[in-house]
N, CA and C atoms as a LAMMPS dump frame, in Angstrom:
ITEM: TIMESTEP
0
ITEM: NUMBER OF ATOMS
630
ITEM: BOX BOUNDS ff ff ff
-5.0000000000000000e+02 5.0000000000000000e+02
-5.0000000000000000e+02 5.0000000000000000e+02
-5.0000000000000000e+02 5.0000000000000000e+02
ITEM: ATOMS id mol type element x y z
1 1 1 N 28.894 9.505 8.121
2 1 2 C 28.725 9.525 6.67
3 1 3 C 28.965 10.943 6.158
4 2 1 N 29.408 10.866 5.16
5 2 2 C 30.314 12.335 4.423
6 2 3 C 28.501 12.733 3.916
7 3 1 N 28.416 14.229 3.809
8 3 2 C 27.51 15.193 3.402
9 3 3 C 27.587 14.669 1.713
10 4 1 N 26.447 14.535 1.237
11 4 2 C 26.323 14.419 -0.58
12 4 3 C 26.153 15.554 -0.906
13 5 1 N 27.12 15.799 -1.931
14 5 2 C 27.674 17.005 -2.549
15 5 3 C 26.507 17.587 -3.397
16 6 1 N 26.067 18.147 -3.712
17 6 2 C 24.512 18.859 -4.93
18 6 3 C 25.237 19.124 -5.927
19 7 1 N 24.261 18.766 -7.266
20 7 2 C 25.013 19.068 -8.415
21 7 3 C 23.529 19.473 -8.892
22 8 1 N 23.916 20.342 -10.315
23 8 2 C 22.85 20.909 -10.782
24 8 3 C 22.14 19.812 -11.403
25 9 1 N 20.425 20.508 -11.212
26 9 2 C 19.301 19.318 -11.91
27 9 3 C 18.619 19.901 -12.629
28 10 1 N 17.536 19.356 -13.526
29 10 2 C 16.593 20.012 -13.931
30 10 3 C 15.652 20.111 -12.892
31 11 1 N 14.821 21.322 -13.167
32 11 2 C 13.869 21.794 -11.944
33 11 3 C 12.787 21.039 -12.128
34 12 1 N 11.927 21.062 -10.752
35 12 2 C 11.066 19.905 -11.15
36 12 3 C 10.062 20.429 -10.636
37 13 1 N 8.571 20.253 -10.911
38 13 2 C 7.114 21.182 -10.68
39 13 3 C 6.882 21.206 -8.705
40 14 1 N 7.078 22.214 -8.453
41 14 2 C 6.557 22.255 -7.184
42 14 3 C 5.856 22.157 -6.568
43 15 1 N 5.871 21.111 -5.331
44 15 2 C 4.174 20.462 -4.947
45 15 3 C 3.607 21.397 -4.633
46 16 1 N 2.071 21.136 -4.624
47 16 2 C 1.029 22.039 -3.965
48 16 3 C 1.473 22.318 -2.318
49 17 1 N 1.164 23.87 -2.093
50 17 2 C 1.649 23.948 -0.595
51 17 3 C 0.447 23.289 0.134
52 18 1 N 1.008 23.033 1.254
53 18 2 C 0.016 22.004 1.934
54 18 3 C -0.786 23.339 2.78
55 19 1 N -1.987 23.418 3.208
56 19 2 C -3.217 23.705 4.309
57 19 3 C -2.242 23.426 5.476
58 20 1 N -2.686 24.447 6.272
59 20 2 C -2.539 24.427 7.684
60 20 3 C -2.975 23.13 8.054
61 21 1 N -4.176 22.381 8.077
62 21 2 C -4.872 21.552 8.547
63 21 3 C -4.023 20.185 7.909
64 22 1 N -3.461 20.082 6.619
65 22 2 C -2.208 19.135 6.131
66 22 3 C -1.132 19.153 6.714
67 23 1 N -0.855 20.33 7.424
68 23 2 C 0.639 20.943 7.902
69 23 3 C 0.167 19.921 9.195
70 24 1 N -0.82 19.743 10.318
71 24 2 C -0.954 19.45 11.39
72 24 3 C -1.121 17.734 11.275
73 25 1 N -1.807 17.683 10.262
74 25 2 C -1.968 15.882 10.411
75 25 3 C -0.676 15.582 10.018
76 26 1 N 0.161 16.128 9.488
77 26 2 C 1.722 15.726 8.678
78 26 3 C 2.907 15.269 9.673
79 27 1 N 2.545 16.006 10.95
80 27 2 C 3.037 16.422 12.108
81 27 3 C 3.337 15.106 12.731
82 28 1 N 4.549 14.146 12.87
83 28 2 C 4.504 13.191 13.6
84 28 3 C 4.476 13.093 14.958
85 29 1 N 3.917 14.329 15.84
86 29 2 C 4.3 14.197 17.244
87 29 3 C 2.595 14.519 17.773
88 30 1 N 1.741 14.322 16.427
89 30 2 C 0.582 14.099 17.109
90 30 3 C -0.425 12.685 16.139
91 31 1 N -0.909 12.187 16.958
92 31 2 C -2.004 11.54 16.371
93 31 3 C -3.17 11.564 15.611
94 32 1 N -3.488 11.523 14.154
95 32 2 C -4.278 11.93 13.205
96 32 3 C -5.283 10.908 12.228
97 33 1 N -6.174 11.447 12.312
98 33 2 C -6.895 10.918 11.391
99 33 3 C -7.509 11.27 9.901
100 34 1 N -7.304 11.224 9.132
101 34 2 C -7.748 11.593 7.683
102 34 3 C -8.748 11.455 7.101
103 35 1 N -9.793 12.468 7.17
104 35 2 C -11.2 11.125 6.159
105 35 3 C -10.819 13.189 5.226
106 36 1 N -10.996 12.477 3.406
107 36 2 C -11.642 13.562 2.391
108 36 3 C -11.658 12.75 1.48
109 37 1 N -12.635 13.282 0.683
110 37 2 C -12.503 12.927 -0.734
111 37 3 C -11.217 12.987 -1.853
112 38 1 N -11.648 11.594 -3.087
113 38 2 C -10.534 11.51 -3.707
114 38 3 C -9.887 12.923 -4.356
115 39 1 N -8.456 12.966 -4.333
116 39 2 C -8.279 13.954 -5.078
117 39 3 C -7.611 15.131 -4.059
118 40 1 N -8.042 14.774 -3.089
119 40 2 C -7.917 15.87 -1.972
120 40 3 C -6.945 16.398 -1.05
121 41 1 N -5.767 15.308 -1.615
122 41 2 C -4.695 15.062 -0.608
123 41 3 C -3.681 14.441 0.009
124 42 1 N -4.681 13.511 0.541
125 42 2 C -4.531 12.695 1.461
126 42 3 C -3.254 11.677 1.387
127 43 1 N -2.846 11.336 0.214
128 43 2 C -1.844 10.542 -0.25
129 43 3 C -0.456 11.638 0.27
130 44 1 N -0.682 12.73 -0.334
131 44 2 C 0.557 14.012 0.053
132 44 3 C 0.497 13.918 1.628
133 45 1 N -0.203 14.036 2.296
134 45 2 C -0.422 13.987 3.404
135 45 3 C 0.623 12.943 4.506
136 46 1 N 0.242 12.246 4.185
137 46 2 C 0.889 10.54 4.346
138 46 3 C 2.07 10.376 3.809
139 47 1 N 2.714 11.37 2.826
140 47 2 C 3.932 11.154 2.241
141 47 3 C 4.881 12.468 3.133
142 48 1 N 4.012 13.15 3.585
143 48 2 C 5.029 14.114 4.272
144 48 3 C 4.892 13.953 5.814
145 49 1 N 3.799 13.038 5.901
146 49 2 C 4.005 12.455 7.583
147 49 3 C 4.897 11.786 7.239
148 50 1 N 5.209 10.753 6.454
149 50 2 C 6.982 10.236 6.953
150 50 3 C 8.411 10.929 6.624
151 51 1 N 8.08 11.591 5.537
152 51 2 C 8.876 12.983 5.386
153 51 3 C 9.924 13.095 6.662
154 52 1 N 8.457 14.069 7.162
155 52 2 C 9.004 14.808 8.688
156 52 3 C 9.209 13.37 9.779
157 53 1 N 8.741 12.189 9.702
158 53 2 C 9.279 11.064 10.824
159 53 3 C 11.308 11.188 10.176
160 54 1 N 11.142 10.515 8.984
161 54 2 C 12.66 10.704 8.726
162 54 3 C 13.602 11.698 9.339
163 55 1 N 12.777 12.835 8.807
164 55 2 C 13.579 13.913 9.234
165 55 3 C 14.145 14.36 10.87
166 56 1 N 13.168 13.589 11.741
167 56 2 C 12.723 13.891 12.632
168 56 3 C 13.661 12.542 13.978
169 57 1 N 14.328 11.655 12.574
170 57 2 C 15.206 10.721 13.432
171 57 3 C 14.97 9.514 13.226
172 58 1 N 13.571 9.191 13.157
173 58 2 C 12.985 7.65 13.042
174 58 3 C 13.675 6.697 12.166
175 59 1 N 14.036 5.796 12.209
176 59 2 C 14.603 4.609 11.09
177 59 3 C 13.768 4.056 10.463
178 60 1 N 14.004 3.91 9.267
179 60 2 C 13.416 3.682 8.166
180 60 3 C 12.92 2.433 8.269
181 61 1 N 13.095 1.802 8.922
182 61 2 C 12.868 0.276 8.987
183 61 3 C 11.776 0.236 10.033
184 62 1 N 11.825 1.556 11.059
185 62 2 C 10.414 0.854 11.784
186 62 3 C 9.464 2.21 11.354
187 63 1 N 9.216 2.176 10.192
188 63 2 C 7.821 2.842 9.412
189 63 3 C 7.133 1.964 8.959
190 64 1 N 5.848 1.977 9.187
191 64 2 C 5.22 1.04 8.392
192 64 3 C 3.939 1.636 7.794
193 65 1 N 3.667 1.76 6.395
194 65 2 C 2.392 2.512 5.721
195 65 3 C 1.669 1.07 4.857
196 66 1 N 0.547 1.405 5.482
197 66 2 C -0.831 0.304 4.657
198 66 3 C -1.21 1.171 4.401
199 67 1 N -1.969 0.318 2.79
200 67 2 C -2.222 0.532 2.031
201 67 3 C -3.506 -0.115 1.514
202 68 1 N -4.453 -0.274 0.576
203 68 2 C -5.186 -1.331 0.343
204 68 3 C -4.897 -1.684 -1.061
205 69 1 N -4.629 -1.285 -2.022
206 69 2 C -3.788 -1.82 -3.535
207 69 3 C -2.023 -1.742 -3.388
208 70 1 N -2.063 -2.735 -4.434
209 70 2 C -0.313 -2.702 -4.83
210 70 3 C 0.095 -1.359 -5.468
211 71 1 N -0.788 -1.31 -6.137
212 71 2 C -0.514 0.004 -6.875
213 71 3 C -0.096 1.369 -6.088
214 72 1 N -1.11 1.212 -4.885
215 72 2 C -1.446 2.383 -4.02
216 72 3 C -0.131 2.235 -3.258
217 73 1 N 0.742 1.338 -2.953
218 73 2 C 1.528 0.977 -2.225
219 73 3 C 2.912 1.526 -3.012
220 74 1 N 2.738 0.977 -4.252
221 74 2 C 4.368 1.346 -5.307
222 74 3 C 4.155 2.875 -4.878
223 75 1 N 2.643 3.901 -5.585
224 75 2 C 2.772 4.747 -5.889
225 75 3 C 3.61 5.787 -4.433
226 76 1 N 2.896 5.261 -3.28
227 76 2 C 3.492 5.569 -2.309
228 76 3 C 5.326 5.752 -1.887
229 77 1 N 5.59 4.7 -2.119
230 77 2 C 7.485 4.234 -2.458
231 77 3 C 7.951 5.255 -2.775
232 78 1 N 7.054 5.472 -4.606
233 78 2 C 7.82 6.246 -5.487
234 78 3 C 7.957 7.846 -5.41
235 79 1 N 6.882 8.299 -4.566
236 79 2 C 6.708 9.658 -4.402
237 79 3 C 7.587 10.117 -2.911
238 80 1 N 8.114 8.943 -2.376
239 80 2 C 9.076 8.885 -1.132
240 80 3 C 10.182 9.001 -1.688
241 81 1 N 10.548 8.412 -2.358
242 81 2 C 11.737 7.781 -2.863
243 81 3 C 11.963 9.08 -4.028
244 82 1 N 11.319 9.819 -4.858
245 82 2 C 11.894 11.019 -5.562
246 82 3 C 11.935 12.297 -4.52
247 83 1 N 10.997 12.144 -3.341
248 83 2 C 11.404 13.389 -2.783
249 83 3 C 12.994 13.292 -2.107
250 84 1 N 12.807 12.095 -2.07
251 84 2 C 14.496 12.161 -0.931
252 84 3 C 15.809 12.285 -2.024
253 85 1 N 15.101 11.636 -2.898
254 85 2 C 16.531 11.796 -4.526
255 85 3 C 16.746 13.292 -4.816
256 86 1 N 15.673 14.162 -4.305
257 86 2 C 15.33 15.416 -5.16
258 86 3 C 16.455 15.922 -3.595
259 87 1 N 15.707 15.597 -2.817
260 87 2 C 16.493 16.249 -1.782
261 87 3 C 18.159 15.784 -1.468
262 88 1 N 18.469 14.788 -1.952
263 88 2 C 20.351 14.592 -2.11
264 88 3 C 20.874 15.513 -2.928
265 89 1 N 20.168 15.86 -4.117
266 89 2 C 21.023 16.505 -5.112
267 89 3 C 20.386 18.609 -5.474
268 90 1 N 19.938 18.63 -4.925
269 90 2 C 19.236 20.138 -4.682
270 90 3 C 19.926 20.997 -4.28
271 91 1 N 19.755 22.151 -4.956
272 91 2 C 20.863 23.204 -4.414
273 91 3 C 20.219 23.513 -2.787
274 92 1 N 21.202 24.398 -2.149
275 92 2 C 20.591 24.953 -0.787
276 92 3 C 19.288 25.834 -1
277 93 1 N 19.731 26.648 -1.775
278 93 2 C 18.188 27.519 -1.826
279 93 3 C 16.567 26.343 -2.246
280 94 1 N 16.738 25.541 -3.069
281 94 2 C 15.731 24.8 -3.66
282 94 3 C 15.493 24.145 -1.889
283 95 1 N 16.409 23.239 -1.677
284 95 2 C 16.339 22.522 -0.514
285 95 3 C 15.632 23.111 0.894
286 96 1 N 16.087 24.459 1.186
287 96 2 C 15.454 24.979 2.131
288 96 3 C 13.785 25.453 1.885
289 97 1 N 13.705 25.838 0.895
290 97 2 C 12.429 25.773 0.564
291 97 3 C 11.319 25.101 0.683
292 98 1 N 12.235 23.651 0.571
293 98 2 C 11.282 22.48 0.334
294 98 3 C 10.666 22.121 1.393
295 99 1 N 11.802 22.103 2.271
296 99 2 C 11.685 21.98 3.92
297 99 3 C 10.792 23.136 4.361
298 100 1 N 10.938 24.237 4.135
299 100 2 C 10.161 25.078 5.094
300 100 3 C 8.881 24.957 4.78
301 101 1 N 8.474 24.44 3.008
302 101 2 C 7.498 24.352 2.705
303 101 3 C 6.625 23.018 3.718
304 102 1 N 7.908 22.086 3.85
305 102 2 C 6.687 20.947 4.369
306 102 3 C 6.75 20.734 6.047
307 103 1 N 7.827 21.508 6.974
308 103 2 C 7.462 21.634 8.182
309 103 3 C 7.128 22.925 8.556
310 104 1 N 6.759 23.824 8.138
311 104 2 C 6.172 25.025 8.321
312 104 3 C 6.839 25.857 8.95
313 105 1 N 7.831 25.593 8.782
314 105 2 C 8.508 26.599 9.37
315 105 3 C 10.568 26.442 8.475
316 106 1 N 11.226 27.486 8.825
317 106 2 C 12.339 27.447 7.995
318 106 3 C 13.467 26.891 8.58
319 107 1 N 13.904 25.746 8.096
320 107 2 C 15.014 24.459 8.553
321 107 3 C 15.789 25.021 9.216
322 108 1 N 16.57 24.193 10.704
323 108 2 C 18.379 24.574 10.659
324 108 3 C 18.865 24.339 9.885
325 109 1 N 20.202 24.267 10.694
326 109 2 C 21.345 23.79 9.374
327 109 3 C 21.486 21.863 9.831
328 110 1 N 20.901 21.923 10.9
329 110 2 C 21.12 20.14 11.111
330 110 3 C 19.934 19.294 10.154
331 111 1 N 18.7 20.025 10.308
332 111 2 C 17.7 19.367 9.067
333 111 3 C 18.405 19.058 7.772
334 112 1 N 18.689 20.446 7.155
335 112 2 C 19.14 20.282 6.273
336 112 3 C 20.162 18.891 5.735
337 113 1 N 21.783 18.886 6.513
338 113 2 C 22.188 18.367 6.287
339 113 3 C 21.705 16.891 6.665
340 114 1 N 20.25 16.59 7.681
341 114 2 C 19.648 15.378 7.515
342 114 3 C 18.938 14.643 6.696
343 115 1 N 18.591 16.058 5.628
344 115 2 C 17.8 15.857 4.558
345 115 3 C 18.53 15.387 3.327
346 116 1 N 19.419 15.578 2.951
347 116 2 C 20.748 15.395 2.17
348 116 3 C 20.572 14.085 2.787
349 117 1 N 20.925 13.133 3.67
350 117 2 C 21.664 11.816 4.223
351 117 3 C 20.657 10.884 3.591
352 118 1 N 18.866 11.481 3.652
353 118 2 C 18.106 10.708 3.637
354 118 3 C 17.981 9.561 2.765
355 119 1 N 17.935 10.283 1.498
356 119 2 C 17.904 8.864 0.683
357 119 3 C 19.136 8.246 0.865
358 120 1 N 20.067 7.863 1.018
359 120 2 C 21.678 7.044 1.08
360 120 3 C 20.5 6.107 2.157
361 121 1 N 20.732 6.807 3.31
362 121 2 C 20.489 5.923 4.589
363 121 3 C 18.765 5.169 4.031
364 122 1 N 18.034 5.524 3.36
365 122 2 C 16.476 4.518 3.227
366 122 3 C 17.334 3.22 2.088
367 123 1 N 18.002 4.275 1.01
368 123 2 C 18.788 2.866 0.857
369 123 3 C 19.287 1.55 1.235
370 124 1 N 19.851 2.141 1.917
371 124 2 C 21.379 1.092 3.102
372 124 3 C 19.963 0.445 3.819
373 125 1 N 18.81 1.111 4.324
374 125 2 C 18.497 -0.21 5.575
375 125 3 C 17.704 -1.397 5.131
376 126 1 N 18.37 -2.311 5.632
377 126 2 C 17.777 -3.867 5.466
378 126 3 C 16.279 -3.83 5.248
379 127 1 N 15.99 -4.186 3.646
380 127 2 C 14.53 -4.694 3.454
381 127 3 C 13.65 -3.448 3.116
382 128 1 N 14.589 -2.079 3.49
383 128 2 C 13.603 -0.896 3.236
384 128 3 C 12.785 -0.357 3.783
385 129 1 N 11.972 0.456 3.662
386 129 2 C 10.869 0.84 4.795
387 129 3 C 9.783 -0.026 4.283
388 130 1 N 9.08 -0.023 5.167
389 130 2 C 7.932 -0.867 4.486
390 130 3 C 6.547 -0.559 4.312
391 131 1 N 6.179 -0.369 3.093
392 131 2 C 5.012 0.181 2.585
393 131 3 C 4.721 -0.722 1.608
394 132 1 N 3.154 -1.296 2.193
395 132 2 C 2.591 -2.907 1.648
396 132 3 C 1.562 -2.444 1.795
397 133 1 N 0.86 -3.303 1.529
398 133 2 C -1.224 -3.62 1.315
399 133 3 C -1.436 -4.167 2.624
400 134 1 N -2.477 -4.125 3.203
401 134 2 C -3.139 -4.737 4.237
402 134 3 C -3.001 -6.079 4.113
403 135 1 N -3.158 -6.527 3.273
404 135 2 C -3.408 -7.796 2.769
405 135 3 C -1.975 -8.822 3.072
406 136 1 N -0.884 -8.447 2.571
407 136 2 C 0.392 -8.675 2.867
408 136 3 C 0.801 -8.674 4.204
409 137 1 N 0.088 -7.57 4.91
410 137 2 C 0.743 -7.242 6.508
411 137 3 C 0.134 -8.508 7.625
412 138 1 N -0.86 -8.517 7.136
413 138 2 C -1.623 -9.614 7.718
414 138 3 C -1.084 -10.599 7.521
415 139 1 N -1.097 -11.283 6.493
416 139 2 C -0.474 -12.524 5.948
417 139 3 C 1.272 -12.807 6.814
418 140 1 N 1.77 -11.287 6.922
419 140 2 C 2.993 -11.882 7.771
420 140 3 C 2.587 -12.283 9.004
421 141 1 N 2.15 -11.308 9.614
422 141 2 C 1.59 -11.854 11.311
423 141 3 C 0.805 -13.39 10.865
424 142 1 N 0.378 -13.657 9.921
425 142 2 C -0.19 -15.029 9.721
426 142 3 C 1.45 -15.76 9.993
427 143 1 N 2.055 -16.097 9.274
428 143 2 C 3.261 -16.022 9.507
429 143 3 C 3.778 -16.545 10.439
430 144 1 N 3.826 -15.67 11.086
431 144 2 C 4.676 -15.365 12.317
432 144 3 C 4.162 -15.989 13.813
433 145 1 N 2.766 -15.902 13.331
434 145 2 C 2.308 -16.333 14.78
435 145 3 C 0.7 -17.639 14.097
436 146 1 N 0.928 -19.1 13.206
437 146 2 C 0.386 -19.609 12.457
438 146 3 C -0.24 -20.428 13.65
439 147 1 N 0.504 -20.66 14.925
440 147 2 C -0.313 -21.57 15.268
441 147 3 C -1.748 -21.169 16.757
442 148 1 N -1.207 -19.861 16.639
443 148 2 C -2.361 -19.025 17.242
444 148 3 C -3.233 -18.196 16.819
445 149 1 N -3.424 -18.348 15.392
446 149 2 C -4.1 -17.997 14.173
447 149 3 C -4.86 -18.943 13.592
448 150 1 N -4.392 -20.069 14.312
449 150 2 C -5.418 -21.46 13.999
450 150 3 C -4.805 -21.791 12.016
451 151 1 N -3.843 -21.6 11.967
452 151 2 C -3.434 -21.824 10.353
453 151 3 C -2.198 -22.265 10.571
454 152 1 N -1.89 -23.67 9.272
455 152 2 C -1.16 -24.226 9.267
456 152 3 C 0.481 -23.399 8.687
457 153 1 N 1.952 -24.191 9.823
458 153 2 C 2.809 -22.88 9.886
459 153 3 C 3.109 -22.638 8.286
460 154 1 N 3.394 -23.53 7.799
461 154 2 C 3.737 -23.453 6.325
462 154 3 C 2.897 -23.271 5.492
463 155 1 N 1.707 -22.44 5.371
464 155 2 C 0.391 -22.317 4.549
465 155 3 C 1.266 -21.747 3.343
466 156 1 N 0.643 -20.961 2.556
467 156 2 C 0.799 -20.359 1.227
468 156 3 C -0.55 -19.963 0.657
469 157 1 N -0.101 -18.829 -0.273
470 157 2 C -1.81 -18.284 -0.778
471 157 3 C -1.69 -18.705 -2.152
472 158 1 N -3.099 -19.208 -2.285
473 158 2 C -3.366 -20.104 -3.753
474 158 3 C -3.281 -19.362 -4.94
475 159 1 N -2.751 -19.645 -5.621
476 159 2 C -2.555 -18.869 -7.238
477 159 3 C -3.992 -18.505 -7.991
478 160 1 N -4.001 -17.849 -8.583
479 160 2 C -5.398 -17.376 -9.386
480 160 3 C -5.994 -19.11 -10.064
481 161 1 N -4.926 -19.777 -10.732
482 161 2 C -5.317 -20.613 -11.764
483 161 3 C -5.44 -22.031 -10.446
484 162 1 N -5.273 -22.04 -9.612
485 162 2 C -5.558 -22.943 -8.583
486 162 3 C -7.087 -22.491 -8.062
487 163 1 N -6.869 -21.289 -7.718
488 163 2 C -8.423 -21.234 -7.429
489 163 3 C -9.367 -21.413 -8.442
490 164 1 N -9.231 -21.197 -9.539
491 164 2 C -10.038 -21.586 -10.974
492 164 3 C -10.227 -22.995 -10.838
493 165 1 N -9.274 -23.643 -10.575
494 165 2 C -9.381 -25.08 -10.71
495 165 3 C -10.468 -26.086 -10.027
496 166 1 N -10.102 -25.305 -8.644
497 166 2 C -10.849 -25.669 -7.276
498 166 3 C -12.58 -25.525 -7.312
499 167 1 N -12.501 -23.923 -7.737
500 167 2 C -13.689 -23.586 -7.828
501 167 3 C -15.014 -24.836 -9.223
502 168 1 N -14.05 -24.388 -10.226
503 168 2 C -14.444 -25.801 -11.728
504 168 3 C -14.729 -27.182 -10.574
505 169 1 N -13.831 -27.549 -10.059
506 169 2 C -13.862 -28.962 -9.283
507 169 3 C -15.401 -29.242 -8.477
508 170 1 N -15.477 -28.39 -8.159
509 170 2 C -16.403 -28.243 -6.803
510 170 3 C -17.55 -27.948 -7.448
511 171 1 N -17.907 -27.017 -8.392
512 171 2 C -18.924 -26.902 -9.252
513 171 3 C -19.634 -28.212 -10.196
514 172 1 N -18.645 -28.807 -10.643
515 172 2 C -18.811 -30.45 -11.3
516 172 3 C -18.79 -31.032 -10.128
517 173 1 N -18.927 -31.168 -8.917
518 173 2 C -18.691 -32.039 -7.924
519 173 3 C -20.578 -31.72 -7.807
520 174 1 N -20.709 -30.263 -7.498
521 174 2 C -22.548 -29.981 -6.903
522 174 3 C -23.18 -30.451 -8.082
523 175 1 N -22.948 -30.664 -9.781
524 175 2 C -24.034 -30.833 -10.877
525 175 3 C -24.079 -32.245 -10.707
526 176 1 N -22.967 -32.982 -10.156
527 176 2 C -22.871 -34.284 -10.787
528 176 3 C -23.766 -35.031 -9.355
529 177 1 N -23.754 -34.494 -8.045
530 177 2 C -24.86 -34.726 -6.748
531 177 3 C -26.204 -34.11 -7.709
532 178 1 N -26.315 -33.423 -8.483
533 178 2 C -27.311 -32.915 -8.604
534 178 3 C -28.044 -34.021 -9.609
535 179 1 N -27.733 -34.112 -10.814
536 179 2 C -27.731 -35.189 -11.719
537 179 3 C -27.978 -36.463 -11.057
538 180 1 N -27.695 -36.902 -10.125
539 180 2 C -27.506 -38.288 -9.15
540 180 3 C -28.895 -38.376 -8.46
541 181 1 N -29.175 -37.524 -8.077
542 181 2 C -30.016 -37.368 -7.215
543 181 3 C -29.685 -37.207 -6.073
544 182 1 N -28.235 -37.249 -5.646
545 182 2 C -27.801 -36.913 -4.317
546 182 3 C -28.279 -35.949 -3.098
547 183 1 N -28.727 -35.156 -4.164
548 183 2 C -28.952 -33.59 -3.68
549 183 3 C -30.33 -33.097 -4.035
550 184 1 N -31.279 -33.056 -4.033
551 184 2 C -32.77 -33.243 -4.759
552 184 3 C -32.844 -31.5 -3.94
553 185 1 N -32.844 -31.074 -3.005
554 185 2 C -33.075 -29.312 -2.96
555 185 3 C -31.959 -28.465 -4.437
556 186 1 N -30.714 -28.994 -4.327
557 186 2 C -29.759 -28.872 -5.389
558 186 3 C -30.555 -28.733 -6.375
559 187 1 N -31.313 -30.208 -6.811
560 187 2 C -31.233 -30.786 -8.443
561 187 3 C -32.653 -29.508 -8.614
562 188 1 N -33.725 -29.348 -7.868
563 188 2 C -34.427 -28.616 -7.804
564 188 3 C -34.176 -26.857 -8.399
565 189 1 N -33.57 -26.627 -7.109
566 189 2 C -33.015 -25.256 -7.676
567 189 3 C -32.228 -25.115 -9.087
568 190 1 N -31.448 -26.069 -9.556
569 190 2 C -30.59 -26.194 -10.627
570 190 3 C -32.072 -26.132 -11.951
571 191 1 N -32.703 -26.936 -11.524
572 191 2 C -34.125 -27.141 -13.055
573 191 3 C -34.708 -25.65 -13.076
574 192 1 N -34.991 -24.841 -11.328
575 192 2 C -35.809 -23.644 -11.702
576 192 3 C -34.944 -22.698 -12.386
577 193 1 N -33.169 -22.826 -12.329
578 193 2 C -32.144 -22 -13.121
579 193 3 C -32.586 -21.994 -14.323
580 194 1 N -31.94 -23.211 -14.682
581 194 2 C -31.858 -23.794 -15.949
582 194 3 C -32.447 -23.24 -17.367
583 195 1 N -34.455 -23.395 -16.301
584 195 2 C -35.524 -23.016 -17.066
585 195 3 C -35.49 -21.611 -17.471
586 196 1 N -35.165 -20.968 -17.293
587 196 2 C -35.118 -19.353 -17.138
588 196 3 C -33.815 -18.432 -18.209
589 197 1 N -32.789 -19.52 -17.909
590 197 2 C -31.685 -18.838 -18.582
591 197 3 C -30.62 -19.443 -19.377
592 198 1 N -30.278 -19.595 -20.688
593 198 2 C -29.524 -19.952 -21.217
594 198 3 C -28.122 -20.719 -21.025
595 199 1 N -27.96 -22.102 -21.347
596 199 2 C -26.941 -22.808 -21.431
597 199 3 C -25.513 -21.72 -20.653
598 200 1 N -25.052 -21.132 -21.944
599 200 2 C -24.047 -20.3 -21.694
600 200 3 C -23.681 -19.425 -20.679
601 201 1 N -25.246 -19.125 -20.154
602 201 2 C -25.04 -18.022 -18.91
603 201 3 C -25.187 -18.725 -17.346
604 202 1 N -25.476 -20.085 -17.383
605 202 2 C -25.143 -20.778 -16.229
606 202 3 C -23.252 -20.894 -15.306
607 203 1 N -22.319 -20.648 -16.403
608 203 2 C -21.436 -20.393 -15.656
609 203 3 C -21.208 -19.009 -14.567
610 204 1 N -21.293 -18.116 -16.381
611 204 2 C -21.886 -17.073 -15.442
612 204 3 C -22.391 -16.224 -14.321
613 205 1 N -23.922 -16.911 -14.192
614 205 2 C -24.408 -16.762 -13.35
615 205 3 C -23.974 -17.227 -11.633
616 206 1 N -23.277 -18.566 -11.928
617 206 2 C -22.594 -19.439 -10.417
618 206 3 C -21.544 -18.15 -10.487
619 207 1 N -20.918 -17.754 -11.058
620 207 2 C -19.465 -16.428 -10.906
621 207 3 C -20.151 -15.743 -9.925
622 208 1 N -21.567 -15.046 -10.529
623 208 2 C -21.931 -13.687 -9.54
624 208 3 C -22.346 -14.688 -7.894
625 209 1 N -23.013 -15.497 -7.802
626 209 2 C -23.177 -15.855 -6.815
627 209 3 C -22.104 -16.434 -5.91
628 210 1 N -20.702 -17.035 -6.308
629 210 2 C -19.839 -16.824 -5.33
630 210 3 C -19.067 -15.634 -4.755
């Protein structure tokens, strides 16, 4: 693949230099763990550990960053995805900087021109790198392996207004045992509710308890 040519940009605010102790967890050739408070980092952290994996050779396709929100997940993408844009089109001086700033030390000339390739090539690979929620990652291995997971292969996750539905269903299913007499510990507990708290706040109230 031909070198991407730099054209002039507007300059853009320069990240905070990272701590020695950021410089080392960033480091993909050792194993790290992160605990600080919000605010502290930690997201930069995690964005220049794959940084330096890219840089460092790895394919984009076998990275994988969890997350626990969607949000937390885009925001992740997006702060990947402008450093490598920033880094296609950057003059040499800006570029070397950037680099020395985030592997601690001052680039060859092969970084460099690996750093330039980066975004083209996260482009080009099939499906992207992948940075998802826990929640999602799981759900594939659900997936993938449904019948040793004890879940059916073709499951699907229920829509908000399905679970509304279900939940309504099942709730008129316990008043109407209750009402019947079906259920007399039920109909019991339902009269000592009842007595205590207002019509309106009986839905309510079943919300906090599921």
């Amino acid at each position: 693949m031909a070198d991407i040519v730099p054209f002039p940009h507007p300059a853009r605010r320069a990240a905070p230099a990272a701590t020695p102790e950021q410089l080392a967890a960033s480091d993909p050739s050792v194993c790290a763990w992160v605990a600080a408070s919000a605010g502290s980092g930690k997201t930069q952290v995690l964005r220049d550990r794959v940084l330096r994996l890219l840089l460092s050779g790895a394919r984009p396709t076998g990275i994988l960053c969890l997350t626990f929100t969607r949000a937390a997940a885009a925001e992740m993408a997006n702060r990947i995805a402008n450093r490598l844009r920033d880094w296609a089109v950057s003059d040499e001086t800006a570029l070397t900087g950037d680099l020395t700033a985030l592997i601690g030390a001052a680039p060859n000339r092969e970084t460099v021109r690996t750093a330039r390739r980066l975004f083209a090539q996260v482009l080009d690979a099939p499906g992207g790198m992948r940075i998802e929620t826990i929640h999602a990652f799981c759900q594939s291995l659900l997936r993938r392996f449904p019948l040793e997971a004890g879940v059916a292969p073709h499951f699907r996750l229920i829509e908000d207004r399905e679970q509304a539905l279900l939940e309504f269903e099942a709730r008129e299913a316990m008043l109407v045992a209750a009402r019947s007499g079906q259920s007399k510990p039920v109909a019991a507990a339902l009269a000592r509710v009842v007595g205590r708290i207002s019509e309106g706040r009986l839905n309510e109230l079943l919300g906090e308890f599921l």
